[in-house]
Chimera marker file (.cmm) of the C-alpha trace (Angstrom):
<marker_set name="trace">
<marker id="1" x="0.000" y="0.000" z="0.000" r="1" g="1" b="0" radius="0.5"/>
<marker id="2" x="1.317" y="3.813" z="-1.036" r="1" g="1" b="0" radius="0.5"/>
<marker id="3" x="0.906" y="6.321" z="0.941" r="1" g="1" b="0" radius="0.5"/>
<marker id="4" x="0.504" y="9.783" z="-0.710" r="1" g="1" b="0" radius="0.5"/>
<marker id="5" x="3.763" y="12.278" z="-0.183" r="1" g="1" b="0" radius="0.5"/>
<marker id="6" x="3.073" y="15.932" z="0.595" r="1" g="1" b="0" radius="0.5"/>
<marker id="7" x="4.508" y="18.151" z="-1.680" r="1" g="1" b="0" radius="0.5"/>
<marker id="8" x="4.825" y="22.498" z="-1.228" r="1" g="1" b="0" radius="0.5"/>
<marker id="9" x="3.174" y="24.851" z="-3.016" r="1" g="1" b="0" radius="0.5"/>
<marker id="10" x="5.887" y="26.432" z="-4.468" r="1" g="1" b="0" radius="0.5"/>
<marker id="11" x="7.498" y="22.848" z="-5.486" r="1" g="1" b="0" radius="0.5"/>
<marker id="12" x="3.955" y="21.760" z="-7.263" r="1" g="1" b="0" radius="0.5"/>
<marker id="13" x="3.837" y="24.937" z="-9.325" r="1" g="1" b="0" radius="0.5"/>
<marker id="14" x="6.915" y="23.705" z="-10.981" r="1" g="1" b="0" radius="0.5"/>
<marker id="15" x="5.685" y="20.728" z="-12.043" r="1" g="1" b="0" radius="0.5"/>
<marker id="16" x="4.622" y="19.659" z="-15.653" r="1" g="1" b="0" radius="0.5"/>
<marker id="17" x="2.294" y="16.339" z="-15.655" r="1" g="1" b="0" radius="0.5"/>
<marker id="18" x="4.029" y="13.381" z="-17.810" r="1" g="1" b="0" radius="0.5"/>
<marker id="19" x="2.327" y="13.398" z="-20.520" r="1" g="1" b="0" radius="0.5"/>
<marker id="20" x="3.319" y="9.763" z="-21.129" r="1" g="1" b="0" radius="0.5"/>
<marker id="21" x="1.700" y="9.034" z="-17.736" r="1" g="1" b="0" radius="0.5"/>
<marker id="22" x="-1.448" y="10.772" z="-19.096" r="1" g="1" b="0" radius="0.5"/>
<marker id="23" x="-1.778" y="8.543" z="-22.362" r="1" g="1" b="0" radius="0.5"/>
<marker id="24" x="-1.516" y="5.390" z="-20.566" r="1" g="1" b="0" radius="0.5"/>
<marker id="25" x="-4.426" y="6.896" z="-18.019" r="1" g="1" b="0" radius="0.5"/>
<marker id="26" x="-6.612" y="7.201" z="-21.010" r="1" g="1" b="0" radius="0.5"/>
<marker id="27" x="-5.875" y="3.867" z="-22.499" r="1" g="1" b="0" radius="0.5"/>
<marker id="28" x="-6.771" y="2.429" z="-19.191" r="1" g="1" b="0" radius="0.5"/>
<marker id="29" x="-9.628" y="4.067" z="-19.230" r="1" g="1" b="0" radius="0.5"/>
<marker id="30" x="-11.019" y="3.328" z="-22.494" r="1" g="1" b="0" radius="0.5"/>
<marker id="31" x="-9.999" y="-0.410" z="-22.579" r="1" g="1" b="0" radius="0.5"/>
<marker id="32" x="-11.971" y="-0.901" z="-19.088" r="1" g="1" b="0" radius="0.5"/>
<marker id="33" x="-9.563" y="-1.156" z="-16.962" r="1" g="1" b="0" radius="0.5"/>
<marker id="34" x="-10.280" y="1.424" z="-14.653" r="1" g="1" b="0" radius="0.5"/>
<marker id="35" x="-11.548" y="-1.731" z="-11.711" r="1" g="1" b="0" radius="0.5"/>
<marker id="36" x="-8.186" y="-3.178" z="-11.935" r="1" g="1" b="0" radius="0.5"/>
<marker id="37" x="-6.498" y="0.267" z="-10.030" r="1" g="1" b="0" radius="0.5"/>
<marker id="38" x="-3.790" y="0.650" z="-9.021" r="1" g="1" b="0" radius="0.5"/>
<marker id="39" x="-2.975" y="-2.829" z="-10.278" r="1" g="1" b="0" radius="0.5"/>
<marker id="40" x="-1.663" y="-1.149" z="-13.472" r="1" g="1" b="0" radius="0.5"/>
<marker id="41" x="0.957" y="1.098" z="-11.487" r="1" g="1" b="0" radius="0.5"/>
<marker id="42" x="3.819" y="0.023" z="-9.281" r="1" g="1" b="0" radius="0.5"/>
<marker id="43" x="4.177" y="1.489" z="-6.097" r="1" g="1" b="0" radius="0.5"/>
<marker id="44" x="6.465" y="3.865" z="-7.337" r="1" g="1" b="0" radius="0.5"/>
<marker id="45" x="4.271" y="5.185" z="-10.054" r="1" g="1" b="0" radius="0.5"/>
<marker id="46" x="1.315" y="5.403" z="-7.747" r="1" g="1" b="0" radius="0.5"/>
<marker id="47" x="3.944" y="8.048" z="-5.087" r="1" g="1" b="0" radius="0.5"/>
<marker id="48" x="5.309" y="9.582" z="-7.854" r="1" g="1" b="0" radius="0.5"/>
<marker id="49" x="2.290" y="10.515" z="-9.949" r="1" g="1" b="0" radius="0.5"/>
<marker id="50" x="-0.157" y="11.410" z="-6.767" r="1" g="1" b="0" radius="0.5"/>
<marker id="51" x="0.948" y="14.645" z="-6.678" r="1" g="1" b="0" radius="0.5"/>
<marker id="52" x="-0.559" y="15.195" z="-9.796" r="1" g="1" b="0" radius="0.5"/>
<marker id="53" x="-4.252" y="14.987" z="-8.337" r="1" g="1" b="0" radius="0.5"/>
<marker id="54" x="-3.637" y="18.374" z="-6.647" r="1" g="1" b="0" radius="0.5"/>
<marker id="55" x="-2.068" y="20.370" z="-8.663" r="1" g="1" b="0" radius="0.5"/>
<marker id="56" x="-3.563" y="23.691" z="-10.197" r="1" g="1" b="0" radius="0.5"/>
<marker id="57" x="-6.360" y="24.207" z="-13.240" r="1" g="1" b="0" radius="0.5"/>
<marker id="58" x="-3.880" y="25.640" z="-14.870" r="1" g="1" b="0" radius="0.5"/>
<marker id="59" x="-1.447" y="22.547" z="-14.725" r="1" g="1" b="0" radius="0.5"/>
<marker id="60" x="-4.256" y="20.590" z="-16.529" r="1" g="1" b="0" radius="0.5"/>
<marker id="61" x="-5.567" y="23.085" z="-19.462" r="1" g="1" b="0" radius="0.5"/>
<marker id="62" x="-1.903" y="23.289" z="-20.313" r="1" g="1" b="0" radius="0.5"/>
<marker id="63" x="-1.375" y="19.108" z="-20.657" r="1" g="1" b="0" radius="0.5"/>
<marker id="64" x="-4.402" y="18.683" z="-22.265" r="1" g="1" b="0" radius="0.5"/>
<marker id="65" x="-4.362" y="21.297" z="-24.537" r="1" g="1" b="0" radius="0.5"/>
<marker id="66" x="-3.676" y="18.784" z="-27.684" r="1" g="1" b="0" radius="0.5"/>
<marker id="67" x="-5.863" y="16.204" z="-26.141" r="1" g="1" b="0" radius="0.5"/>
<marker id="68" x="-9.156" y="15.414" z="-28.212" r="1" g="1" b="0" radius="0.5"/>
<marker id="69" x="-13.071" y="15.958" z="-26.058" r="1" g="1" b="0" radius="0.5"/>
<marker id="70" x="-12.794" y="11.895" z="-26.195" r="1" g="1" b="0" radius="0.5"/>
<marker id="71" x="-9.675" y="11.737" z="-24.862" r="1" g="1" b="0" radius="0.5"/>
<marker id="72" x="-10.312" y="14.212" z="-21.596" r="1" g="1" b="0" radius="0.5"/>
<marker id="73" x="-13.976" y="12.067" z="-21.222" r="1" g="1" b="0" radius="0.5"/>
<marker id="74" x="-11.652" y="9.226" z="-20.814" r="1" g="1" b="0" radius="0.5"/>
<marker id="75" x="-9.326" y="10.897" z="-18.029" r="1" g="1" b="0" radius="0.5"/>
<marker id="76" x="-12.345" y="12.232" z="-16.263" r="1" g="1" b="0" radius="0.5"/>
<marker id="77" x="-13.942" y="8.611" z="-16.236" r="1" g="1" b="0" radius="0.5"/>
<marker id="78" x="-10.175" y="7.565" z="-14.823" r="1" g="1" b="0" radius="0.5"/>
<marker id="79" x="-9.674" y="10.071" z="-11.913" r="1" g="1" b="0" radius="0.5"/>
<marker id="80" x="-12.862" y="9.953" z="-10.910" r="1" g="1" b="0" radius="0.5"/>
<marker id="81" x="-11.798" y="6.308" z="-9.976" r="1" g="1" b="0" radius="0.5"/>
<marker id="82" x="-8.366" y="6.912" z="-9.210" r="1" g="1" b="0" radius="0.5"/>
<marker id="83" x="-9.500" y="8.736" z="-6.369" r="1" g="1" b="0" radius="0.5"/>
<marker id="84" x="-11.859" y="6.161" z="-4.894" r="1" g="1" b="0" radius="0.5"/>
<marker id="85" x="-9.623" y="3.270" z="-5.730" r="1" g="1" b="0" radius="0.5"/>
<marker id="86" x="-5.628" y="4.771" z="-5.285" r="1" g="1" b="0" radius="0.5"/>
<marker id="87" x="-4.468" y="5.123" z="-1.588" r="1" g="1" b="0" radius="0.5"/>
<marker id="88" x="-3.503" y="8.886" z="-1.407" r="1" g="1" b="0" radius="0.5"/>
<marker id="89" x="-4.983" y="10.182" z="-4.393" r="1" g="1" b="0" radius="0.5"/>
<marker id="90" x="-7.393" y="11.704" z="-2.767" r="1" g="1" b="0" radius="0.5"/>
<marker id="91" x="-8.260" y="15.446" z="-3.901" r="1" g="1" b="0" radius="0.5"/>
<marker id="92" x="-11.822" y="16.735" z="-3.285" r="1" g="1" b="0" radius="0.5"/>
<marker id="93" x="-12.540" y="19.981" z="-4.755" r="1" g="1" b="0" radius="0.5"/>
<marker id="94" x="-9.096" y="20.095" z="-6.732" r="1" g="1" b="0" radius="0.5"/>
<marker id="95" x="-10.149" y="16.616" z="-8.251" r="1" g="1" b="0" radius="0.5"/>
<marker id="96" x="-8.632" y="16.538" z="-11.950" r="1" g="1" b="0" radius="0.5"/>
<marker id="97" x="-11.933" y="15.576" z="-12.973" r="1" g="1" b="0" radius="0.5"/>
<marker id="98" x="-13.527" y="18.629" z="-11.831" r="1" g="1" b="0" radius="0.5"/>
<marker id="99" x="-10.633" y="20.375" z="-13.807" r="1" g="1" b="0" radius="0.5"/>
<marker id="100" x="-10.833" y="18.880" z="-17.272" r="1" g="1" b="0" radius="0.5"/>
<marker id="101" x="-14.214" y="19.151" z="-16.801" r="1" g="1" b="0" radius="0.5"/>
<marker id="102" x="-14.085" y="22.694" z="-17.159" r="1" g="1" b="0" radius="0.5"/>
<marker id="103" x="-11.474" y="22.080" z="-19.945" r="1" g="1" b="0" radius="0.5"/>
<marker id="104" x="-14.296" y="20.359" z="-21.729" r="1" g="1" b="0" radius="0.5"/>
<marker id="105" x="-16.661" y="23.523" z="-20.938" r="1" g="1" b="0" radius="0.5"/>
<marker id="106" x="-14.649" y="25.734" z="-22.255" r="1" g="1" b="0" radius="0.5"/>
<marker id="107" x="-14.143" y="24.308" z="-25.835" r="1" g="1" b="0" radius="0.5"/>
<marker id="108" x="-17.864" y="24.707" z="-25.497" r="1" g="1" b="0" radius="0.5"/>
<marker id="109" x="-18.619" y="20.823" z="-24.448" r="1" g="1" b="0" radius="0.5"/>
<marker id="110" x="-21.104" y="19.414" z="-21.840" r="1" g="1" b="0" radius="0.5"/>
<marker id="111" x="-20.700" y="15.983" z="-20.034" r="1" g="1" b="0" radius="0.5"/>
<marker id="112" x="-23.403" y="14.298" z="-21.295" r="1" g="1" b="0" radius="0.5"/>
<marker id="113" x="-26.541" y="12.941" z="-18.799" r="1" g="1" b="0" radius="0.5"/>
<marker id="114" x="-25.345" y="9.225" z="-18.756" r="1" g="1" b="0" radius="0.5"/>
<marker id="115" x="-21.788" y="10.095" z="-17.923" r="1" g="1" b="0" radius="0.5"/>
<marker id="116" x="-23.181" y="12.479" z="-14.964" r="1" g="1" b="0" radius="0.5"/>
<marker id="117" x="-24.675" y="9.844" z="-13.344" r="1" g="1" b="0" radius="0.5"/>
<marker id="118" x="-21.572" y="7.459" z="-13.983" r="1" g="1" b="0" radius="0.5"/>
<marker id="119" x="-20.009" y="9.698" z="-12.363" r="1" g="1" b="0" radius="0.5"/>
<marker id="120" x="-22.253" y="9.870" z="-9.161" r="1" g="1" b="0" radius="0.5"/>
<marker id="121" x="-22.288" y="5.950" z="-8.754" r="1" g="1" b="0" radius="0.5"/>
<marker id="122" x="-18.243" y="6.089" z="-9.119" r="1" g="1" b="0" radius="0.5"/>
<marker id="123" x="-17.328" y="8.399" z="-6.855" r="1" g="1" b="0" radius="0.5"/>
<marker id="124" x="-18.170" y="9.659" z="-3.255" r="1" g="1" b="0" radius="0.5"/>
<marker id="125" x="-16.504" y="12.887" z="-4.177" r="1" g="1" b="0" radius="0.5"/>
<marker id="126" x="-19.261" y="15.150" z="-3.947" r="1" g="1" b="0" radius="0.5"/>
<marker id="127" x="-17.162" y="17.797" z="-6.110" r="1" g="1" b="0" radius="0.5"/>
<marker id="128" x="-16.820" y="16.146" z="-9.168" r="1" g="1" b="0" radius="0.5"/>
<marker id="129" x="-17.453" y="17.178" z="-11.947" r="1" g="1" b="0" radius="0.5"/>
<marker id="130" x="-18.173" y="20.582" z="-11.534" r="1" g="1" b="0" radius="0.5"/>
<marker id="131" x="-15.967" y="21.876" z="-8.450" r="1" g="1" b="0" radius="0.5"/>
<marker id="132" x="-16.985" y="23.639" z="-4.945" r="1" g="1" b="0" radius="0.5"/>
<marker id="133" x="-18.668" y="26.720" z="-5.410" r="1" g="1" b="0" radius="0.5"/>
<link id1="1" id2="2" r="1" g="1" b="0" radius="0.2"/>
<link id1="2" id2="3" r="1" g="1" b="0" radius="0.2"/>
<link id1="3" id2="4" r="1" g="1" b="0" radius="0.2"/>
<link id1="4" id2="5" r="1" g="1" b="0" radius="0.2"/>
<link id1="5" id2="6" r="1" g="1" b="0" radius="0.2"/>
<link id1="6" id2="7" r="1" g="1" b="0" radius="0.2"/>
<link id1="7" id2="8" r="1" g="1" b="0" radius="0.2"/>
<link id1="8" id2="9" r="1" g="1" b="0" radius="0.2"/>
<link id1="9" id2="10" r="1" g="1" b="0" radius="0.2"/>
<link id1="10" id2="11" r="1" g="1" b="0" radius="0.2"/>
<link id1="11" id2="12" r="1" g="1" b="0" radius="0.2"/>
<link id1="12" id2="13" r="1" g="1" b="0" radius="0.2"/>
<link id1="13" id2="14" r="1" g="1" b="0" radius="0.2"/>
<link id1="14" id2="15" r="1" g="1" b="0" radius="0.2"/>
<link id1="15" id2="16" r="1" g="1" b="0" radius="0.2"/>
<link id1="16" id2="17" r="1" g="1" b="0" radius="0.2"/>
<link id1="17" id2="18" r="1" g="1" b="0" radius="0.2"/>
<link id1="18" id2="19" r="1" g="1" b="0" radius="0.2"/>
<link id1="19" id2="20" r="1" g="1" b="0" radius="0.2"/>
<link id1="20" id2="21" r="1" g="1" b="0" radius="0.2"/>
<link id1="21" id2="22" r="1" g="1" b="0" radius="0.2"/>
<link id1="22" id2="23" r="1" g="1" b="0" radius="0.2"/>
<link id1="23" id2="24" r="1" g="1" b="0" radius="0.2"/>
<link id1="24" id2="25" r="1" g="1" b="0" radius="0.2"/>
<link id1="25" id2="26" r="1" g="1" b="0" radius="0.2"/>
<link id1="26" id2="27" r="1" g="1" b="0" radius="0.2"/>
<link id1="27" id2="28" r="1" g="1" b="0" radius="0.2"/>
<link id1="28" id2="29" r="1" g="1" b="0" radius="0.2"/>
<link id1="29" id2="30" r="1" g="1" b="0" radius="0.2"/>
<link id1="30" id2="31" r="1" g="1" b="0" radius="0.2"/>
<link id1="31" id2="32" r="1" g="1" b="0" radius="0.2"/>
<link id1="32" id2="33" r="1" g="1" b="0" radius="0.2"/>
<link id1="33" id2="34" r="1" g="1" b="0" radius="0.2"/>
<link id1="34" id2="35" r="1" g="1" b="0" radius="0.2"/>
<link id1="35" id2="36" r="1" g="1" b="0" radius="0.2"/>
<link id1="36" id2="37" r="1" g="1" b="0" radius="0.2"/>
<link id1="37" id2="38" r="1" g="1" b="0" radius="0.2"/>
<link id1="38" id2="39" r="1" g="1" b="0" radius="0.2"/>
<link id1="39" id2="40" r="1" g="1" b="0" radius="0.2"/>
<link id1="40" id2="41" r="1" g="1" b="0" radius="0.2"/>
<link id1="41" id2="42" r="1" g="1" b="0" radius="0.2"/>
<link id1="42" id2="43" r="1" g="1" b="0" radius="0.2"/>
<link id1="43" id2="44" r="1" g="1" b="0" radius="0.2"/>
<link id1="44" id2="45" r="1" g="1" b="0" radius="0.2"/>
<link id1="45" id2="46" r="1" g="1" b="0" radius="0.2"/>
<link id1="46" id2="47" r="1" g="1" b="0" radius="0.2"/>
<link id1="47" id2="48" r="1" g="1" b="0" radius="0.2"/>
<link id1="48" id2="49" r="1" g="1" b="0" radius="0.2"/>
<link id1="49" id2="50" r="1" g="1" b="0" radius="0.2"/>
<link id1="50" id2="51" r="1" g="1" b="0" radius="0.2"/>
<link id1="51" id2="52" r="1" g="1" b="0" radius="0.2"/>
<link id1="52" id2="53" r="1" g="1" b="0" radius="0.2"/>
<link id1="53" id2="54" r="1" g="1" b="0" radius="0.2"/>
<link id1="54" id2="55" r="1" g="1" b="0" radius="0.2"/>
<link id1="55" id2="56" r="1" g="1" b="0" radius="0.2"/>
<link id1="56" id2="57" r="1" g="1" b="0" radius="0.2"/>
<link id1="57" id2="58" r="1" g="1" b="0" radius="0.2"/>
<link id1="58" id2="59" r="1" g="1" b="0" radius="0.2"/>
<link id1="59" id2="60" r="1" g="1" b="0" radius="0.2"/>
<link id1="60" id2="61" r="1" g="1" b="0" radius="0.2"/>
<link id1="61" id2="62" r="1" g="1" b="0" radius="0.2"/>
<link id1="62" id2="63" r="1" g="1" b="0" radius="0.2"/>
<link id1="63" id2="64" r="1" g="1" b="0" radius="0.2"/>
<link id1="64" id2="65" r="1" g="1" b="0" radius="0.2"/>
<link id1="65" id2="66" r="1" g="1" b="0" radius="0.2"/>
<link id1="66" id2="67" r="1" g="1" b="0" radius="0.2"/>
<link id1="67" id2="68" r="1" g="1" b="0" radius="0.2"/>
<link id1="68" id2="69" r="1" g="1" b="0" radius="0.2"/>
<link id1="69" id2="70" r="1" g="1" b="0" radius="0.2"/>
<link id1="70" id2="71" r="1" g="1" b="0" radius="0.2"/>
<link id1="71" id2="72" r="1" g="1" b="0" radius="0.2"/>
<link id1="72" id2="73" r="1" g="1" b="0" radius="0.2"/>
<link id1="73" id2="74" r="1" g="1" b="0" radius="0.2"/>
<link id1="74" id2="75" r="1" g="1" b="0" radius="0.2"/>
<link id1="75" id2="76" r="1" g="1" b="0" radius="0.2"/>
<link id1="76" id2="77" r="1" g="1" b="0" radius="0.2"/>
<link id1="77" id2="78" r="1" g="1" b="0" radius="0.2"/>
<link id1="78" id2="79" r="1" g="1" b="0" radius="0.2"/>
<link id1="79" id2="80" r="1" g="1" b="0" radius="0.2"/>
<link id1="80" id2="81" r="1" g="1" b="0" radius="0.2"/>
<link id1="81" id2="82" r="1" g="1" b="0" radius="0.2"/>
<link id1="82" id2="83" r="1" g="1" b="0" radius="0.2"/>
<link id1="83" id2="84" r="1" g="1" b="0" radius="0.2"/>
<link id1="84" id2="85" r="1" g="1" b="0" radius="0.2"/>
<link id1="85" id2="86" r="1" g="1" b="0" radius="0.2"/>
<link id1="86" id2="87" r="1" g="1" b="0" radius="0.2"/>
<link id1="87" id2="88" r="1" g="1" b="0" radius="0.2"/>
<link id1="88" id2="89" r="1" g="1" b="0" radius="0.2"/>
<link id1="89" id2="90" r="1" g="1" b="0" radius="0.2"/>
<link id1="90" id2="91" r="1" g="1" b="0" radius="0.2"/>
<link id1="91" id2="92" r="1" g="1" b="0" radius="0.2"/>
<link id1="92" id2="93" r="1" g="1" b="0" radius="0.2"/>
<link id1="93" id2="94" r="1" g="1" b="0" radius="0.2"/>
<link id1="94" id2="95" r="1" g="1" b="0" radius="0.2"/>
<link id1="95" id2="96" r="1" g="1" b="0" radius="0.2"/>
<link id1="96" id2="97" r="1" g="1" b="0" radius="0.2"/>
<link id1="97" id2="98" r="1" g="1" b="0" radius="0.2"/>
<link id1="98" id2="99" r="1" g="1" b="0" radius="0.2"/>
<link id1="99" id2="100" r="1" g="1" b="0" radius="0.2"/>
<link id1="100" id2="101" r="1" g="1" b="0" radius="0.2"/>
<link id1="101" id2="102" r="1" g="1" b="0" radius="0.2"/>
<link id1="102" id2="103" r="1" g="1" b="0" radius="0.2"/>
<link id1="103" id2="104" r="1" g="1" b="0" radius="0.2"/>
<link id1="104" id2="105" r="1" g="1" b="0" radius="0.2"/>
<link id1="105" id2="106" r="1" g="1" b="0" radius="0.2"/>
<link id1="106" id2="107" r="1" g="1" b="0" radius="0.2"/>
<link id1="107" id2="108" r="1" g="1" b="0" radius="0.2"/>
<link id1="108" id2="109" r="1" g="1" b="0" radius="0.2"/>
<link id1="109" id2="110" r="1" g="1" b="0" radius="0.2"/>
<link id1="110" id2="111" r="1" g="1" b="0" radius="0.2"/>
<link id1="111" id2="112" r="1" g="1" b="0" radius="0.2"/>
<link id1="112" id2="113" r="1" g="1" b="0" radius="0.2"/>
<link id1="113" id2="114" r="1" g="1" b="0" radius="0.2"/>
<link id1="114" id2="115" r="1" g="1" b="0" radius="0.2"/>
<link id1="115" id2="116" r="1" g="1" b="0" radius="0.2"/>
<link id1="116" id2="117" r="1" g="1" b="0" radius="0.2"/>
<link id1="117" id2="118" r="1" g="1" b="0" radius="0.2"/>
<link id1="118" id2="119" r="1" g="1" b="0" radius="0.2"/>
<link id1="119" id2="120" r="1" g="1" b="0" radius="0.2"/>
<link id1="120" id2="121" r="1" g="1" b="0" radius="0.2"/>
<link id1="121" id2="122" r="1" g="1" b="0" radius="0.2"/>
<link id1="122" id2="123" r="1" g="1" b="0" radius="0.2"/>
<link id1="123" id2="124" r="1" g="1" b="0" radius="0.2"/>
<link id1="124" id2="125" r="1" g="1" b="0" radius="0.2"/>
<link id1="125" id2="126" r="1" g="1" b="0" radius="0.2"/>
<link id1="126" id2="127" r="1" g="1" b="0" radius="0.2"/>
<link id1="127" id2="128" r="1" g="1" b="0" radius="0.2"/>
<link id1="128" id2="129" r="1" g="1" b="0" radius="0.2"/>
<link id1="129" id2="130" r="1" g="1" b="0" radius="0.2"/>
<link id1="130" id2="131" r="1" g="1" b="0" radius="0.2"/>
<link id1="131" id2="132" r="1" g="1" b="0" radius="0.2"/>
<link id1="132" id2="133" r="1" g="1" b="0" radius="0.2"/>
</marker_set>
């Protein structure tokens, strides 16, 4: 079992998200593997890229900005249960989800009703997808 490293403010600012990482997170999702997390990460992997599911908005328009609507569906269906199903990858209302999410709004794109209420039977995040307000 990981448990989830703290990391600074200042220190998560500076960090870019692996886009690498990010591909295999959508392949995951969109082959169905998303029950078999964290099986598909090492410990290592599951440390190392936690500190990804708190960093900033901004952190996630700027990796996804090449990533098709399809793609970001996919990585919203995966952290929302990366965060139920990953020791440490906890992030309420700074959820990834709730951040490409608004990605998706802002190319002018709505989650759709079905995957709404995927999303409330896969998560007890009450944030996702649309943030605290």
């Amino acid at each position: 079992m990981a448990i989830g490293s703290w990391t600074p403010e200042n220190e998560k600012s500076a960090l870019s998200i692996d886009l690498q990482w990010l591909h295999r997170c959508v392949v995951i999702s969109k082959e169905g593997q998303l029950e078999e997390l964290p099986s598909p990460f090492t410990d290592d992997e599951q440390q190392r890229y936690g500190v990804f599911m708190r960093v900033s908005q901004a952190h996630w328009q700027a990796a996804t900005a090449d990533f098709s609507n399809d793609d970001i569906v996919a990585l919203i269906r995966f952290f929302t249960r990366a965060e139920k199903l990953i020791n440490g990858w906890d992030a309420g209302k700074e959820s990834p989800a709730i951040w490409l999410n608004k990605v998706l709004r802002s190319r002018g794109e709505k989650l759709d009703r079905d995957m709404l209420i995927w999303i409330r039977s896969n998560t007890d995040n009450r944030f996702i997808p649309n943030g605290g307000f």
